[in-house]
N, C-alpha and C positions, 0 to 999 in steps of 0.2 A: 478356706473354711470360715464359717459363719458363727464360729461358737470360739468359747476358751474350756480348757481342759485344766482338770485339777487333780481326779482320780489316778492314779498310778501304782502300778504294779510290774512285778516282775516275774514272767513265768516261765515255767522251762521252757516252753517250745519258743518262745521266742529268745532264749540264751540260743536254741540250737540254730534260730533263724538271722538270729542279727548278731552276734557275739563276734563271728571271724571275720564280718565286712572288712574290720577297719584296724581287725585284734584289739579291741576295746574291751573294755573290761567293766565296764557301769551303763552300757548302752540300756535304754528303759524303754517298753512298747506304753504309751499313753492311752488309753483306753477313756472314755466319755460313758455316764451313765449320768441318770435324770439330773440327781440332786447337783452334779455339778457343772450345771447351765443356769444363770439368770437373766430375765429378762427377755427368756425364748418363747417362742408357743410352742402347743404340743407338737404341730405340723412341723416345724423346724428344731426339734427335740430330735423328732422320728427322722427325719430326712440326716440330721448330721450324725445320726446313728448308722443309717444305712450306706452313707456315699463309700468313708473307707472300705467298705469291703470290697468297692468295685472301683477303688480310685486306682490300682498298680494293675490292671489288667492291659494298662495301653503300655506298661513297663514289659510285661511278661514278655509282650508280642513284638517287641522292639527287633529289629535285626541281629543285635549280639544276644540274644537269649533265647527266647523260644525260636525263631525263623533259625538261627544259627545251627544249635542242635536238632532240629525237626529235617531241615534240610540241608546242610554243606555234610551231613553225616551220611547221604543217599545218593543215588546213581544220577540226582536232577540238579544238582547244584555242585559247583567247586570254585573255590578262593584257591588262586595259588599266590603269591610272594611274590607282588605287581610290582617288576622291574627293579628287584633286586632291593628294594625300600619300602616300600609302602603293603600293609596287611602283614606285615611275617609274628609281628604278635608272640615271639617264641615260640612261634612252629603252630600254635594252636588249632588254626583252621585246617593247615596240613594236615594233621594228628584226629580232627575229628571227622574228615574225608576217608581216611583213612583206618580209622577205628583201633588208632592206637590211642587215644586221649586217656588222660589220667584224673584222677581224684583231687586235681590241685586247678584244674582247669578254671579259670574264671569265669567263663559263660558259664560251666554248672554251675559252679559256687550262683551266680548272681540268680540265676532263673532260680535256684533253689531256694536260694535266699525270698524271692520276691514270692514262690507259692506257699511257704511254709509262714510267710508274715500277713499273707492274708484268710489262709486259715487261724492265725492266731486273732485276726481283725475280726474272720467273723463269727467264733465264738466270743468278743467281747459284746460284739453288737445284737447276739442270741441272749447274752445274758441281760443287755440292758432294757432292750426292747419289750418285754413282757410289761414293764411297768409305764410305758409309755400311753397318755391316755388320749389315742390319735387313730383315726379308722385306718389310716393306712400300716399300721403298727403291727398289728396281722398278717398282710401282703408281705411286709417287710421281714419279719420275722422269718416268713420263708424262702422270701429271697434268699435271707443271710444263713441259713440252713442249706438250701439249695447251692448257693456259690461254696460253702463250704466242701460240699459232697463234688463241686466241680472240680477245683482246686486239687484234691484229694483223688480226684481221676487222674489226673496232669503226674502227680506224683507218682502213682501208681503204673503209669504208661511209662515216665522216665526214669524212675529210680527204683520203681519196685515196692512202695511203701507206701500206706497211708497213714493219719495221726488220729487218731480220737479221743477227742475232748469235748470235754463240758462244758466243767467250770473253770473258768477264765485262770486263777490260781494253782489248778491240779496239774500232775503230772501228765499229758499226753500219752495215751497205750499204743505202742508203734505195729502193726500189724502188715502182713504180708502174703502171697497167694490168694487162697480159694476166700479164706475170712475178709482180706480185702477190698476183693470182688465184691461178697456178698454186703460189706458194708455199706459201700459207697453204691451200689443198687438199691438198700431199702432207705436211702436217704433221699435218692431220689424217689421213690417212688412214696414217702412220706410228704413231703412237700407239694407234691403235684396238685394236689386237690384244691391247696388254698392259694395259690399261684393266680397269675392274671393272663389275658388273653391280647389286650389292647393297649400295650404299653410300651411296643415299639422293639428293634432287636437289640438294645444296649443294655435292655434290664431282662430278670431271666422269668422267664413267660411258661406255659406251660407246651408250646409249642417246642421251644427250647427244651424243656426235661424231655419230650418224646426224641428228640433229637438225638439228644447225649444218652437216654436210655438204649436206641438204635444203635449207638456207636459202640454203647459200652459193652451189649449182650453181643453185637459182632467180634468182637476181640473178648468174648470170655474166654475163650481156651487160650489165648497166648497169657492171660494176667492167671489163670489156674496153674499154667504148668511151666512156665516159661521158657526154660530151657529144652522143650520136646523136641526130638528129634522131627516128630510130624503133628502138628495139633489135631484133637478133634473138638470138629463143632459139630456139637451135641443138636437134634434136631429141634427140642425144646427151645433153646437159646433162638435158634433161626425163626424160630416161630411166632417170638418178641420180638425183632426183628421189623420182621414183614406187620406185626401188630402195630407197632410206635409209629411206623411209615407210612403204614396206613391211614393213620389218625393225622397224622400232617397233611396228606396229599389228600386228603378226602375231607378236610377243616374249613378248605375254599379261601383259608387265608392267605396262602402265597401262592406265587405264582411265576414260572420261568419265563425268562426276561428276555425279551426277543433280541435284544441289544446286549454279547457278551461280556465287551468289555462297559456297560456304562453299571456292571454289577460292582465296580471298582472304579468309580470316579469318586470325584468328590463330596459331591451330593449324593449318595447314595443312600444314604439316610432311611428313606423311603421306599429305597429298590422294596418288590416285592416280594423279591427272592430271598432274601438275608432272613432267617429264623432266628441267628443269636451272632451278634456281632459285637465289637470292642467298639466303644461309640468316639466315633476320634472327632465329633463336629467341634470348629474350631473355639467354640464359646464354651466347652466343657473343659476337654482334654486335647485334641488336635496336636497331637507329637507322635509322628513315627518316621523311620526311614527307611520304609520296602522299597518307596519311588528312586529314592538317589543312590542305594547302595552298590545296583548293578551297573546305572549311567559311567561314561568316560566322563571325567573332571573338565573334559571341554564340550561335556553337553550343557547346555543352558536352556531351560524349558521358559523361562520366563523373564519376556523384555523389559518388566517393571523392576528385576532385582540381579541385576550383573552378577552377584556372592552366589547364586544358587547354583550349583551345579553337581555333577555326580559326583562318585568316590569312586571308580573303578573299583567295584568289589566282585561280588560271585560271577560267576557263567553258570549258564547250563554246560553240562557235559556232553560229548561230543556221541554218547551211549544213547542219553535221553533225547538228544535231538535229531538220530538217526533211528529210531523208535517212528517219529515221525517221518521221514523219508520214505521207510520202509512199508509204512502203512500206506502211503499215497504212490507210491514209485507207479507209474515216470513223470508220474504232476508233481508238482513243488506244495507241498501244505500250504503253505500262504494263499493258493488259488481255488482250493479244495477248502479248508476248513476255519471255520472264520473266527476260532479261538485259540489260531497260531499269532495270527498280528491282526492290527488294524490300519490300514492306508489312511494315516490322514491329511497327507500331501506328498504330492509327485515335484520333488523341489529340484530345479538344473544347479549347478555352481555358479553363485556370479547374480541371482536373483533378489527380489525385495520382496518384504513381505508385510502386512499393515499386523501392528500387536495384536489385532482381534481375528483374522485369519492363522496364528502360531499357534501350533496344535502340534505336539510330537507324534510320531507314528506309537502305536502300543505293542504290545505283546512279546514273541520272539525277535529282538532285532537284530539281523543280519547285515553284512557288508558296507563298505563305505558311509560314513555319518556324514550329514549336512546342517548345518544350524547357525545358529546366531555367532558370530564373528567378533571377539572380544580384543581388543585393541588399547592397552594400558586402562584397562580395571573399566573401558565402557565399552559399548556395544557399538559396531559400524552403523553409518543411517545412510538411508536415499533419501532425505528429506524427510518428510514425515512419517515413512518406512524404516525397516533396517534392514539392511544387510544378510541375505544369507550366502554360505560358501561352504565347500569342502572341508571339515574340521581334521586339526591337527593336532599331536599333545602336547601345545604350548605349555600349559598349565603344570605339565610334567617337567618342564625344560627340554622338550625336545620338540621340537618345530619341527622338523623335516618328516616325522612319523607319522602318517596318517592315522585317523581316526575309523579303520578298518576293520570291522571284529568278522575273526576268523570261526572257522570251526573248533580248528587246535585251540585244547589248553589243556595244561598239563604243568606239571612243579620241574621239569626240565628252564631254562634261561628260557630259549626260544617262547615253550609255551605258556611261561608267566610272564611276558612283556603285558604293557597295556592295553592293549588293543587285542590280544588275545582272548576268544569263547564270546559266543553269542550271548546276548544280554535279555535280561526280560527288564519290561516296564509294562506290568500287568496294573496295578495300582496307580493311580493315576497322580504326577506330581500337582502337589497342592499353589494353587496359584497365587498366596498368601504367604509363601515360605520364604523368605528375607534371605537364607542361607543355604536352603537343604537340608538341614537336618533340623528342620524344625517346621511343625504345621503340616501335617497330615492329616490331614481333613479326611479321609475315605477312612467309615467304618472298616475293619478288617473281619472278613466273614468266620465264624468261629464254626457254624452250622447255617450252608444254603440248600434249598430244595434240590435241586441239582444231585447235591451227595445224596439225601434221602431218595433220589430216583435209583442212584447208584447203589446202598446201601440195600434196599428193596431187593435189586438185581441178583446182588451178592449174595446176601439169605436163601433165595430162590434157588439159586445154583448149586448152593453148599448141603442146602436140606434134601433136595430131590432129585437134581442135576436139571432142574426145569428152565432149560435153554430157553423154548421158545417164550416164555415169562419175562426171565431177564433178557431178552433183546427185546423186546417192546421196550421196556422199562429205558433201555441205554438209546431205544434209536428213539424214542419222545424227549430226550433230553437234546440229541441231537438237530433234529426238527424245529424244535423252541427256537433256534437261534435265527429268526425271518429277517433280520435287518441286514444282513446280507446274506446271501446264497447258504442254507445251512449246507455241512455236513452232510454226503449220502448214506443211505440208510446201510447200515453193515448187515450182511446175510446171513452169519453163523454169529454164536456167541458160546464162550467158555471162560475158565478162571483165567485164565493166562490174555485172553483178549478185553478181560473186564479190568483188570490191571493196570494192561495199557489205557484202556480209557479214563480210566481213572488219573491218569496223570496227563494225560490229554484235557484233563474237563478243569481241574484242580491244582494243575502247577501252581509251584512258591505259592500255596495257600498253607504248609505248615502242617501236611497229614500225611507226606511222601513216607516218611520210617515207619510210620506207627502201618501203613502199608503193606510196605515191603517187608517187615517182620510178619503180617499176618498172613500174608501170598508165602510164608516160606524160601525170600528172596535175599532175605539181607544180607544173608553170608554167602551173597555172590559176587562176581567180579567185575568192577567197570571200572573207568578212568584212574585210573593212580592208585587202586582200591582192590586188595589182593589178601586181605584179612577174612579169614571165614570162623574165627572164633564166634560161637554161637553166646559165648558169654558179654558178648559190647551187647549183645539186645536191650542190655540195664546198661543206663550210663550210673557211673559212680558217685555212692554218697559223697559232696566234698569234704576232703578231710578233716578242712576247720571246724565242721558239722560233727564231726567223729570226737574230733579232739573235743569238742564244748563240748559234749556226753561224757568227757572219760569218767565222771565223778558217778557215774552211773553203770555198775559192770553188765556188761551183756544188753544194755540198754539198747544202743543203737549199732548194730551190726554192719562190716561196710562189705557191699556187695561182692562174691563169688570173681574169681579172677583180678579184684583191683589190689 
């Protein structure tokens, strides 16, 4: 930051949000307002008013927070207890594959932590910003109004609850269900108007509120009623819908990306596709680890930094990757559809290869790994090439184990070895990353065109049962994809075939649960995952959250079943 801070305050919502981090008991949210900057212009008044509000969103989207809970909690991801040491966490990741996790859990606690502290950011920066005397103060304002009402969807989807506040000092009114919903709708739909159009996916645009309006009126009936036995979506709701969607796809401003996976490179900044993304370029923010968490430890994507390499963390499940089989059977996906992986070298064992040809393959990766050959902390060379061969999990202490990912994985020995569950590397590892877990440069897509073709489809189907609508809509998404062979055209379309495409088009992007609860799927069965409590749809307030409120009777209620 570019300023100093003087102003300080203490407000509830931030005891509820920052109190149990650290069990602190003086922790203070610092909040900036005009009077106490000197020496600033207004331009950089209004800008260090508005960053926090979007400085923790590359926090949100980290692997142990939101990606954790969004997906190791569904039928497309699973962490098991990688050989007996490494991930076991106190069972955690087991527990939220599983949908037994508890109120104590530390990914909610943090993710909760991180949404609830930038609702508190930005109503500090709503209330500073009025008096800021800067033309972007305006635009800004409703950014920080806008991300608020984001924020406050995110809570709403996982915990059940949104916060509304004003003034920075007041008590937050904690609200739930149908009022909810309706809140966190007319705040978007407040903002919309003074919002901008040409400012890129990192800041929130009005392309973006059509977005998140599409998402949010597609799941009103699961945030109205939530424990329903069966939802209904009201035809009203489908009707904004197909309007928000419309207003995107018909804007001329984006555009589906012939090239699947380059909508997750690094550069993608620019992609056309991206309407609202977490802006991770590395001169901002550039911290994530979607690229390394699923790699084996003796993947090494890059010859400039030996340190970098995976963490053996999640797989896909053996449910979600035979979803695909099933839809191609007796082709292999990989040949058929070209947002299963991406070939970006046919490499023998025993080959060299020059640094600017090393390219890892993308997407689902399967069977036997080959890569860079790490030999006491350097890399092999052929001279001014290096080395590639068969990898092994040295890195693990175990050399003789090839670097093999199977289909099996499962929290049995056998199927929690390393080399256990097909891995994704859809996000593309950052070529600046010293370590791996640092410098993520690929914005992370919050809202691409793509879903709005999907979301369109969905509406369609649920209002009228207007199949042959939404198969247009799913096979132009399809089609799009010209940089290799796309996708053939599917001939029938229904809920249950829009599903799957949906996780087909969308994997590890972070929308799998918020899904499968709306398809009526969540309290169904896959890998390791035998839980059909319809009360995990809400994950748990964290307790320390519960406890900071006790001074407050019936304040903050902890969610049904926990």
């Amino acid at each position: 930051m570019y300023y100093t801070m003087k102003k300080i305050f203490l407000s509830s919502l931030t005891i509820l949000s920052l109190l149990f981090l650290n069990s602190c008991t003086n922790l203070v949210e610092q909040v900036l307002d005009e009077s106490s900057v000197t020496g600033q212009t207004d331009k950089q008044i209004a800008d260090g008013n508005i960053a926090p509000v979007y400085a923790r969103l590359t926090d949100i989207f980290t692997h142990t927070t939101y990606f954790a809970i969004q997906e190791i909690s569904t039928d497309e991801a699973i962490l098991p207890y990688r050989g007996g040491t490494d991930w076991g966490d106190n069972g955690i990741y087991i527990a939220m594959h599983q949908h037994t996790h508890t109120s104590t859990d530390p990914n909610l606690r943090n993710t909760w932590l991180l949404l609830t502290q930038e609702v508190s950011r930005a109503v500090s920066a709503m209330s500073a910003l009025p008096t800021v005397n800067d033309p972007n103060a305006k635009t800004y304002l409703a950014e920080a109004r806008g991300m608020r009402a984001y924020y406050n969807m995110m809570l709403l989807d996982l915990f059940g609850v949104v916060f509304v506040k004003e003034d920075p000092q007041s008590i937050s009114q904690v609200l739930r269900g149908e009022p909810a919903y309706e809140y966190v709708k007319n705040e978007f739909l407040a903002v919309e108007p003074s919002l901008l159009t040409t400012v890129g996916p990192g800041r929130l645009t009005k392309g973006a509120v059509w977005g998140l309006l599409a998402r949010l009126y597609l799941n009103a009936a699961v945030y109205r009623d939530r424990y329903a036995a069966s939802f209904t979506f009201k035809p009203e709701d489908m009707d904004k819908v197909i309007e928000y969607t419309d207003k995107i796809i018909t804007s001329g401003q984006y555009q589906l990306s012939p090239d699947y996976f380059s909508i997750f490179n690094s550069d993608n900044h620019d992609n056309k596709e991206l309407i609202f993304a977490v802006d991770q370029r590395a001169e901002l923010n550039g911290h994530n680890r979607l690229a390394y968490f699923s790699l084996s430890g003796d993947q090494f994507p890059l010859p400039a930094f030996p340190a970098a390499n995976g963490t053996d963390g999640p797989a896909i499940t053996p449910d979600f990757y035979r979803s695909w089989t099933s839809a191609y059977a007796p082709s292999d996906p990989a040949g058929v559809d070209p947002r299963f992986s991406k070939q970006n070298w046919t490499i023998p064992a025993d080959s060299c290869i020059s640094d600017a040809n090393f390219n890892f393959n993308r997407g689902i990766l399967r069977g036997q790994q080959y890569g860079l050959l790490r030999v006491n902390g350097a890399f092999l060379r052929c001279g001014n090439n290096y080395k590639i061969g068969k990898l092994f999990n040295v890195t693990r202490n175990r050399p003789t184990l090839p670097v093999d990912f199977t289909e099996q994985v499962d929290f049995s020995v056998a199927g929690s070895n390393y080399s256990t569950g097909y891995r994704v590397l859809k996000y593309e590892f950052s070529k600046k990353s010293q370590s791996g877990r640092n410098l993520g440069d690929a914005d992370i897509s919050i809202v691409r065109l793509a879903d709005v073709y999907l979301m369109r489809a969905e509406a369609k189907l649920r209002k009228s049962n207007d199949a042959a609508s939404a198969l247009a809509d799913v096979n132009l998404v399809r089609a799009a994809r010209t940089a290799a062979k796309p996708a053939p055209a599917l001939t029938a379309m229904n809920l249950d075939l829009l599903l799957r495409e949906r996780g087909f088009e969308l994997y590890w992007e972070m929308v799998r649960r918020t899904d499968l609860i709306r398809f009526g799927k969540y309290e169904g069965t896959w890998t390791e995952k035998t839980n059909t409590d319809k009360f995990k749809r809400v994950f748990p307030i964290p307790q320390t959250a519960i406890d900071g409120a006790s001074n407050l009777p019936g304040y903050l209620k902890q969610n049904e079943s926990y």
